[in-house]
Phi, psi and omega in degrees: 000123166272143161242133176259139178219110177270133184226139202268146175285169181238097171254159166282134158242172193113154198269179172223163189244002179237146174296323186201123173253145142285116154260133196265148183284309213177131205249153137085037179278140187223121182243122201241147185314142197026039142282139157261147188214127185250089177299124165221127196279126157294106168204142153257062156197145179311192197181141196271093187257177176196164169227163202197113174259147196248006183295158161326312209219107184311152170277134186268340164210276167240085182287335204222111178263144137249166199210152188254122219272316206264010173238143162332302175284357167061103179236136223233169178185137177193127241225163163279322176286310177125202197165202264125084200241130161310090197258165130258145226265155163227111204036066179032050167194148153242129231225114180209166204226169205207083198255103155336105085357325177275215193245355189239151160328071173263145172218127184235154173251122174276141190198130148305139191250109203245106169274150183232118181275080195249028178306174164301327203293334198299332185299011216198311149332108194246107194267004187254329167315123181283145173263195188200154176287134153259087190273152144228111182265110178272134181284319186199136177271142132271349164196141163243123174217122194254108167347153214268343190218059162041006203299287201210149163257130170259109189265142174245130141223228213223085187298196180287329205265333171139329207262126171286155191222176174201132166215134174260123197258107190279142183269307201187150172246346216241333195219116152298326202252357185304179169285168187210140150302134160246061176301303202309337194292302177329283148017257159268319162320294205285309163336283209287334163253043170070011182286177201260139163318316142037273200273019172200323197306161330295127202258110164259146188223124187202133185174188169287100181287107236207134187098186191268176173289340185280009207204041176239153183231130190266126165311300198210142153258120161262348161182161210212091232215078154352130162051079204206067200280312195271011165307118200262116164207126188335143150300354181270336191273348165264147182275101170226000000 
């Protein structure tokens, strides 16, 4: 048995005070074993949808498939709990089906998931910009100054080929308290005492890179590493 449902977005206006809302698709989907249920969204940019299951009595095991309608490849997930996938539109919709799997009832609630960016870093951050792998293997830092709500740090230094950089490096957009590399502490400990480059060079700093040489910023750090002679990255993705 199929259920069809077409649904228009909801944006909140207004301020917010949270990093990530659920806006519902659809509350209260009741899935009878190898039942289906198909949400299919009006959007032209991707969209984050998810689904949760709420009955009274947890699923023991991977209960709810969503599958994805609107790519070839139909790419599928399935969680005991739910979860939360970044689909993309085909002719300005997204289509994702919702499959009972187990021997039991389930009722889920389907919701778009609307981050909201309220870092310092965000200000500066062009999230419609593609990004690129970015290195920087370093010879010597020369300043570090870090934002008032920790968002991000702007590091000035020295890579290994000779040529100075400046980058600003986002720590986090969306959760202050989430986990992070603790570059920025690291850092700055070896600035302010004066330490010998040494004690870190070649320093890898890596992550998505977004901007010109005069203007650049790591997105996301993905790594942040002391002593890194042997770090494997393309030459087009290092800064020298």
């Amino acid at each position: 048995m199929r259920i069809v449902i077409v649904a228009a977005f909801v944006f909140i206006s207004g301020a917010s005070y949270a990093a990530v809302r659920h806006v519902s698709i659809k509350s209260g989907v009741v899935l009878k074993p190898g039942q289906t249920y198909v949400a299919t969204i009006d959007s032209n940019a991707p969209v984050e949808v998810g689904w949760t299951a709420v009955q009274a009595k947890r699923c023991t095991m991977h209960c709810v498939q969503a599958t994805d309608l609107t790519e070839s490849n139909h790419n599928k997930i399935a969680t005991d709990i739910g979860a939360s996938t970044t689909y993309n539109p085909a002719a300005s919709r997204i289509s994702v089906e919702y499959k009972n799997v187990s021997a039991e009832p389930v009722t889920i609630d389907i919701y778009r998931v609307q981050r909201t960016c309220e870092a310092e870093a965000c200000r500066f951050i062009d999230r419609s910009a593609k990004s690129r792998s970015l290195v920087f293997k370093i010879r010597e830092f020369k300043s570090i100054t870090t934002s008032k709500d920790g968002s991000y740090s702007t590091i000035s230094g020295i890579v290994m080929s000779g040529r100075p950089f400046t980058v600003r490096a986002v720590w986090w957009t969306e959760d202050p308290k989430g986990l992070r590399f603790g570059c920025a502490k690291w850092i700055k400990g070896w600035l302010d005492n004066h330490d010998s480059p040494d004690k870190y060079r070649p320093y890898v700093l890596a992550g998505s890179g977004l901007g010109d040489d005069n203007h650049l910023v790591l997105k996301f750090v993905d790594a942040c590493v002391p002593h890194a002679p042997n770090y494997g990255a393309m030459e087009s993705s290092i800064f020298k």
